[in-house]
KELUMFI-705493 format. One record per residue (C-alpha): x, y, z. Coordinates in steps of 0.25 Angstrom, whole numbers, padded with zeros to 4 digits, always signed. Layout:
REM KELUMFI-705493
XYZ;...
//
This chain:
REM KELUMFI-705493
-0002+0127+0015;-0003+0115+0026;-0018+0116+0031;-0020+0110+0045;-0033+0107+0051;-0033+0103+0065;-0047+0095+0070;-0053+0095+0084;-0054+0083+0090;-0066+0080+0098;-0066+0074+0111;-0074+0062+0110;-0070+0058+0097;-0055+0059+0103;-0060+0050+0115;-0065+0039+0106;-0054+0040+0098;-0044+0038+0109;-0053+0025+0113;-0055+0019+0100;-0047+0009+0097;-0044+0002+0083;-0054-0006+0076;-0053-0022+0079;-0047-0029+0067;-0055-0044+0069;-0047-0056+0063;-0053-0064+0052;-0062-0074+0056;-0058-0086+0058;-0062-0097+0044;-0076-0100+0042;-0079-0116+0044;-0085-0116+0030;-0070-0121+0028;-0068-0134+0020;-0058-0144+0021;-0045-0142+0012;-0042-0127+0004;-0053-0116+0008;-0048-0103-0003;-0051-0091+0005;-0044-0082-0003;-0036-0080-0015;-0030-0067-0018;-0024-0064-0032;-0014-0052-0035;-0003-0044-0033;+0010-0052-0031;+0015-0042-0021;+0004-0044-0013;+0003-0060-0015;+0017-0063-0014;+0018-0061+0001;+0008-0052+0007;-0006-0058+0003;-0001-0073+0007;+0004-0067+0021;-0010-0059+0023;-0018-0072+0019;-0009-0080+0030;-0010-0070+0039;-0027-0070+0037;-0027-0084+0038;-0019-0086+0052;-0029-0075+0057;-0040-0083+0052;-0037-0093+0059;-0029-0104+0048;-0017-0111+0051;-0006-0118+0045;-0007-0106+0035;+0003-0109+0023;+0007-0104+0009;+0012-0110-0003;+0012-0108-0017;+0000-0107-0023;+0002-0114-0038;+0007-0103-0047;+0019-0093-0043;+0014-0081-0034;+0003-0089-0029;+0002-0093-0014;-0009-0102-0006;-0011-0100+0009;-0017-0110+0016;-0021-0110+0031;-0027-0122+0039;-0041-0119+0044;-0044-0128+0057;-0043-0142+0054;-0045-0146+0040;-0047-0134+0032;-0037-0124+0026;-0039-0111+0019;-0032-0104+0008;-0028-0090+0000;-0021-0089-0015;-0014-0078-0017;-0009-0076-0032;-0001-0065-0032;+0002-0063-0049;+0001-0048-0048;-0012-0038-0044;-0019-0040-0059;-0022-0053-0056;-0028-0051-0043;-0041-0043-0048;-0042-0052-0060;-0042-0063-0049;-0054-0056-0041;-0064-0054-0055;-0061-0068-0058;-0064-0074-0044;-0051-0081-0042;-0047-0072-0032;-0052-0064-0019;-0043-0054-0018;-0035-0049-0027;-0020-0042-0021;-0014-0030-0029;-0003-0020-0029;-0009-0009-0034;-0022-0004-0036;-0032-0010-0044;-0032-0006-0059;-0044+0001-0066;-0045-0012-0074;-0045-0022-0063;-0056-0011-0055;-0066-0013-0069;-0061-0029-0070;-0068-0031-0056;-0079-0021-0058;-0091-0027-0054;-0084-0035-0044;-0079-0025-0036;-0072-0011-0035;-0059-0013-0034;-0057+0004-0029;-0068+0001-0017;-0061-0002-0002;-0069-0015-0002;-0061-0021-0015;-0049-0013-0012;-0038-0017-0001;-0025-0009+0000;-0018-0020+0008;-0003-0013+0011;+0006-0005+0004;+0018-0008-0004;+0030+0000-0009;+0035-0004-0023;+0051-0004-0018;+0060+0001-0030;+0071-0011-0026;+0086-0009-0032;+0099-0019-0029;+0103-0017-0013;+0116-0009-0020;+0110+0000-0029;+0113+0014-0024;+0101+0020-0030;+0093+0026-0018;+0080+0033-0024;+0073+0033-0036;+0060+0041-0041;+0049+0035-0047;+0053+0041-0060;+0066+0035-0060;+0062+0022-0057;+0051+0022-0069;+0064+0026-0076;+0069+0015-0071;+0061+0004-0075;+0056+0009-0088;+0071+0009-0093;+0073+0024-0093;+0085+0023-0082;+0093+0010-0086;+0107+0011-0077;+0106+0015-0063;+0117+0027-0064;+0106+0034-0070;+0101+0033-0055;+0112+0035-0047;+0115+0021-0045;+0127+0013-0049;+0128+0010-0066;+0122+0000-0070;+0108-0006-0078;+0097-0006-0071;+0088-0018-0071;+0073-0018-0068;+0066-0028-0061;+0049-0026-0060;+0037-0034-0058;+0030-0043-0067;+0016-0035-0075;+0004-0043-0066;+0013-0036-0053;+0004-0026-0045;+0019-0023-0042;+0021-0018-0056;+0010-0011-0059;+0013-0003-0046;+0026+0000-0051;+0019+0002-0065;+0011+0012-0060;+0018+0019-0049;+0031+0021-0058;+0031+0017-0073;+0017+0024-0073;+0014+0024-0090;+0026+0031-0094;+0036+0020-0091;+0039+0006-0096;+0044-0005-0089;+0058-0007-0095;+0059-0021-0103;+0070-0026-0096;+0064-0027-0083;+0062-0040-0075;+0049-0042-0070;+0046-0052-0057;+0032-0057-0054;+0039-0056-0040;+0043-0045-0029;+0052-0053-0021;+0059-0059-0035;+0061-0044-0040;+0067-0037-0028;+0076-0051-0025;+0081-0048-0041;+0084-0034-0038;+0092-0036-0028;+0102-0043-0033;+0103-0034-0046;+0113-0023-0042;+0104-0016-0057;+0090-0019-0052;+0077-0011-0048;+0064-0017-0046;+0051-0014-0038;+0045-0022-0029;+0034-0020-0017;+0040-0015-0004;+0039-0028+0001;+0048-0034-0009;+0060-0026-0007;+0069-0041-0001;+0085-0035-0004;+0084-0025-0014;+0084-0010-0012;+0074-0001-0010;+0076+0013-0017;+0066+0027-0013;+0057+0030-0024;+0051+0045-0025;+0041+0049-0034;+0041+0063-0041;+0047+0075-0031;+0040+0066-0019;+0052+0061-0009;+0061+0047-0012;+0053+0037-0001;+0059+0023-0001;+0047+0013+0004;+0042+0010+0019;+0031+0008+0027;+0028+0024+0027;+0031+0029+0012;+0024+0015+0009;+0011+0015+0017;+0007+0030+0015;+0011+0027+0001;+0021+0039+0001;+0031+0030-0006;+0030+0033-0020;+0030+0017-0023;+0020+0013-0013;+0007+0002-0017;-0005-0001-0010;-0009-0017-0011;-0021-0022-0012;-0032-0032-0011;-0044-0031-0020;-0056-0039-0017;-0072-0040-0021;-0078-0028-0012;-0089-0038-0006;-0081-0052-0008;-0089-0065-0007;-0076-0071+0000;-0078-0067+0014;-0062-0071+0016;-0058-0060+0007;-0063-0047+0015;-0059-0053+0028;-0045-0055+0022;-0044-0042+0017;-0048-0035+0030;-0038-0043+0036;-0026-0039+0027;-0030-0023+0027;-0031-0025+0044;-0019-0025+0054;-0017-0039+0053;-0016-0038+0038;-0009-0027+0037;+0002-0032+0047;+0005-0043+0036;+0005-0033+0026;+0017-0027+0034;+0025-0040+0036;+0024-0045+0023;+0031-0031+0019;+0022-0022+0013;+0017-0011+0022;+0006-0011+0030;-0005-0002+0030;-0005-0002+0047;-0005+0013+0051;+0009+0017+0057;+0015+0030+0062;+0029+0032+0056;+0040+0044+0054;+0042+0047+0040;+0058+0045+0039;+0056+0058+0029;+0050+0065+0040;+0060+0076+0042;+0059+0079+0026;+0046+0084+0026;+0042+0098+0027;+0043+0107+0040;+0030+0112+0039;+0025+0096+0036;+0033+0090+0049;+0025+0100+0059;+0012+0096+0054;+0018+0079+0056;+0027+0086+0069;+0027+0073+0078;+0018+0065+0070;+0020+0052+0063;+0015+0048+0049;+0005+0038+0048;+0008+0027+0037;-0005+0029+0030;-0008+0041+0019;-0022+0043+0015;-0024+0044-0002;-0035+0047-0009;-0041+0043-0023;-0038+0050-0034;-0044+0063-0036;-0052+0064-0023;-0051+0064-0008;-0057+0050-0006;-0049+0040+0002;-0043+0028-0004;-0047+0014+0000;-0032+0013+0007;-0036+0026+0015;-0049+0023+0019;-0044+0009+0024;-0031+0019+0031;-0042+0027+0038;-0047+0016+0047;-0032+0013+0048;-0029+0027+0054;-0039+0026+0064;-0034+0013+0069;-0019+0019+0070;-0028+0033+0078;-0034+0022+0089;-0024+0015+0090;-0015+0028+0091;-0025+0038+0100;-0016+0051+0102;-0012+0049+0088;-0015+0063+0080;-0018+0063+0066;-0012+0072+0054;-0018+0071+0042;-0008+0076+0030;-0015+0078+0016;-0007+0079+0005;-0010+0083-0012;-0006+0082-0025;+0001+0096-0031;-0009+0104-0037;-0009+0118-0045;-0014+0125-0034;-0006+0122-0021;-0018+0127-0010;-0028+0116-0017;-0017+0105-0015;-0016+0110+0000;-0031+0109+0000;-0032+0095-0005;-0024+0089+0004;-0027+0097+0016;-0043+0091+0011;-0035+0076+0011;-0031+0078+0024;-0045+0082+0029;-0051+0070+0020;-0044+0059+0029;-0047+0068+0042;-0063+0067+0039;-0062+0052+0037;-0053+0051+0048;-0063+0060+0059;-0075+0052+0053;-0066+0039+0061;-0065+0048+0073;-0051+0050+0072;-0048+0066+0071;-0034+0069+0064;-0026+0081+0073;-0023+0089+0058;-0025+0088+0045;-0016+0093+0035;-0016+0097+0021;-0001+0096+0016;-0004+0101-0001;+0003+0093-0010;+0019+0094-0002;+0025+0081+0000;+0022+0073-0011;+0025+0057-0011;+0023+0055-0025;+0024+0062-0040;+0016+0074-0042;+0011+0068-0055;+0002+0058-0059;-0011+0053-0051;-0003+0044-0042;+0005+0053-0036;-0006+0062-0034;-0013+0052-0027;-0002+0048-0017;+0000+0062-0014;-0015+0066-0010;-0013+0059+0003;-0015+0061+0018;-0003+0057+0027;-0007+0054+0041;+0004+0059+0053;+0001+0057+0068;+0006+0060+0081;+0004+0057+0094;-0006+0066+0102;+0001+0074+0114;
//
């Protein structure tokens, strides 16, 4: 049963509302004149290659010009994945960030051991690395904790290869040897070769998590690559190949839908990915100390989760976490019943999740909250629908209850910002986006989708 519940607006929080305006973002400061002449290390970041490889050197120039540096340059750092930027600073000194980028383990081994500030991953961190860096910080709190974009694991095959959509089953089936010719797919005969990342890739345990899971096995025979662009470059010239890469990395292969248990085949863009509905989608990160001693660190980290960060995030490929209105191309799928509740409306490319087993925000959603009510000032007539969403449960009314209480969860946090949604709806556990089973698919269904409309 669809529960809707419709809130008044009061007329002075509406006039204030309409008259706010968006929270000034204030550029870094510019350097200190504690420079000295010759190399000042402001930062070193250590990590994820997907994050290192292009993103993190384009967000550390992009801090650095806003700084004020010039002649901002980059080259090789030494060893292979490593990269030194380096920006002139007035007349004598210049400045400069390592980024290391040998996959998200050594990242929070570089932060215990002090050789690095921050350290980049492409998945969360792991219950070891939170109890290496106890002591040192809480790597679950929102002031260690930075979701920095989103990414979609892209399922790449050669430009010719017939083969459309693939579960996430199948594709575990795939790489763990249990499908070996790709008739067994609806393809053309013929073997099929796997191509993966290499084991210290946030990459791969992304992929090892979200598909192999611990029932599957990465087949022997697969080539691994340290690189994304090296992988997706070897898969598209092998008419037999399938490999995973971040969204980011597609370059010429081909990109195929992946559904995940009776949840609908989405292929990956900026709407499936940023709201997370695509059954392959990431968050990166960037973990630091919660109180770091290096003041550069938390000003660059504000700087990469702001507007003028997250614009880079979006040229360098990877999909921002700037709030957008956008038509589902699946709109006219849905259910009757669901399409009057969204009549006219636009869904907003941002879902709110909640950690496991309670109704607490997550870090990301917490951060999206201040996002949404920049997109509301910004967008004064705009009218809010809040949409919860649940996992299946054994009694129906109790999985149309929790999600309608979901709903009303982001509401409160959203009214205590003075931003007063038109409805709130509780949606039960219809239109899941992920498998039924397992914690992570019950995660990502407990969820709150956010739809607007223009005020008449």
């Amino acid at each position: 049963m669809i529960t809707v519940i419709m809130n008044i607006r009061e007329h002075v929080l509406t006039f204030l509302l309409l008259f706010s305006s968006a929270v000034a973002v204030a550029a870094p400061a510019p350097f200190s004149d504690d420079l000295k002449p010759g190399d000042n290390r402001i930062l070193t970041i250590h990590g994820s290659n997907t994050i290192g490889a292009e993103l993190a050197p384009n967000l550390v120039k992009a801090y650095l010009r806003a700084k004020g540096a010039t002649d901002i340059r980059s080259a090789p750092a030494g060893e292979e994945n490593e990269t030194l930027i380096t920006g002139q600073v007035g007349t004598m000194e210049r400045v400069s960030v390592k980024v290391a980028a040998h996959g998200s383990g050594t990242g929070f081994k570089g932060l215990k051991s002090g050789t690095a500030d921050i350290a980049a991953a492409s998945r969360p961190a792991k219950e070891k690395e939170a109890v290496l860096l106890q002591g040192m910080t809480d790597v679950r709190s929102p002031a260690s904790e930075h979701i920095v974009g989103i990414d979609g694991l892209a399922i790449i095959v050669h430009p010719d290869n017939p083969v459309n959509d693939l579960s996430v089953e199948e594709i575990a089936q795939i790489f763990s040897g249990g499908y070996t010719d790709w008739s067994e797919l609806g393809g053309v005969p013929g073997p099929i070769h796997v191509y993966a990342r290499d084991d210290k890739s946030g990459t791969w345990d992304s992929f090892k998590g979200m598909v192999l899971g611990k029932t599957h096995q990465l087949i022997d025979s697969a080539r691994r690559f340290e690189s994304n662009a090296d992988l997706s470059d070897a898969v598209s010239v092998d008419a037999g190949g399938i490999g995973f890469v971040g969204l980011s990395s597609v370059r010429l292969a081909k990109v195929v839908s992946v559904s995940d248990g009776s949840a609908k085949s989405l292929l990956p863009n900026k709407l499936t990915v940023a709201t997370e509905d695509y059954a392959l989608s990431r968050r990166l990160y960037m973990y630091t100390d919660d109180n770091p001693a290096n003041p550069y660190v938390s000003e660059f980290i504000q700087f990469v989760t702001e507007n003028q960060g997250q614009k880079i995030v979006a040229d360098t490929g990877f999909i921002s976490q700037e709030v957008k209105a956008v038509v589902p191309e699946y709109y006219s799928e849905l259910p009757q019943d669901f399409r009057e509740i969204t009549d006219d409306a636009k869904r907003l490319t941002i879902n709110f999740r909640f950690y496991e087993g309670s109704a607490k925000l997550d870090n990301k959603a917490l951060r999206d909250l201040d996002r949404l009510v920049g997109y509301v000032n910004q967008h004064p007539q705009a009218e809010l629908v809040l949409v919860g969403f649940g996992d299946k449960k054994k009694d129906e009314a109790r999985s149309d209850l929790l999600s309608k209480l979901r709903a009303m969860a982001v509401r409160r946090e959203l009214v205590r910002k003075g931003i007063y949604p038109q409805a709130s709806v509780g949606y039960g556990d219809n239109l899941p986006v992920a498998s039924l089973t397992g914690n992570d698919g019950k995660t990502k269904n407990r969820r709150v989708e956010v739809w607007v409309r223009q005020a008449s």
